[in-house]
N, C-alpha and C positions, 0 to 999 in steps of 0.2 A: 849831309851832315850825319856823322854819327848819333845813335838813340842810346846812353850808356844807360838808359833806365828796361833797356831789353833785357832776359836772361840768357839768351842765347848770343855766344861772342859773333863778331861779324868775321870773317873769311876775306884776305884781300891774297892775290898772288903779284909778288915781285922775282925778278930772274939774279941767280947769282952769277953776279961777273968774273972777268979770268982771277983779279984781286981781292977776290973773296968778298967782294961793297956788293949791297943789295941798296935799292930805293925804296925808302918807303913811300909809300902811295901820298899826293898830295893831301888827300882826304884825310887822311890818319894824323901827317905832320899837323894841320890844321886844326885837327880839332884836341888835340894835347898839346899845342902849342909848342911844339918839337922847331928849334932852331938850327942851323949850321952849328959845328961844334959843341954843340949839347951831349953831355957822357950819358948813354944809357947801358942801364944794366943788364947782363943778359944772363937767364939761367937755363940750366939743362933739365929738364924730367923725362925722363925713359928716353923717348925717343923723339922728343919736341925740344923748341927751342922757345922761352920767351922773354919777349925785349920791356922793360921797363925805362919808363922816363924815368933819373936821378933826380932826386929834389934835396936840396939841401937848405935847410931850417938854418933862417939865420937870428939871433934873437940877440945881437946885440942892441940894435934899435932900442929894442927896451929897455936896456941896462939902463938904471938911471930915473926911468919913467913915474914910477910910485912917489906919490910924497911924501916928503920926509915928515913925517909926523912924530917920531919917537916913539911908533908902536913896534913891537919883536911881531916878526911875523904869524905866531900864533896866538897874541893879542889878536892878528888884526883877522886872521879866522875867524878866531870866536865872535870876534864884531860883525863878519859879515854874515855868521851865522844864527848871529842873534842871541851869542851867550856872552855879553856882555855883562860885569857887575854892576 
């Protein structure tokens, strides 16, 4: 298992194919939870390549979720910050 509390990154080697697909390492897939069909990002720096997992924040779940109290939301600030009148 990955130790992501290292400072130094970990080094894996995979071979690129005629189709240009690389594998990533099981160990890697696994420990970022990397699926089939999962879009990851790739950026270029000089002369490196680096792959990130895409996360996409879904927040409608919460729409909705506050109680309807009839506070404006910076009533309810102030309330949680203790500047209530």
């Amino acid at each position: 298992m990955l130790d992501a509390t290292l400072a130094t990154p970990h080094s894996f080697e995979a071979t690129l194919a005629d189709r240009g697909q690389i594998v990533i390492p099981k160990q890697v897939r696994d420990e970022l939870g990397l699926r089939p069909g999962m879009k990851l990002e790739i950026q270029l720096h000089d002369n490196s390549m680096v792959l990130r997992k895409r996360v996409k924040l879904n927040f409608d779940k919460w729409l909705g979720t506050a109680p309807a109290d009839g506070l404006t939301s910076q009533e309810l600030l102030d309330e949680i910050r203790g500047r209530t009148k």
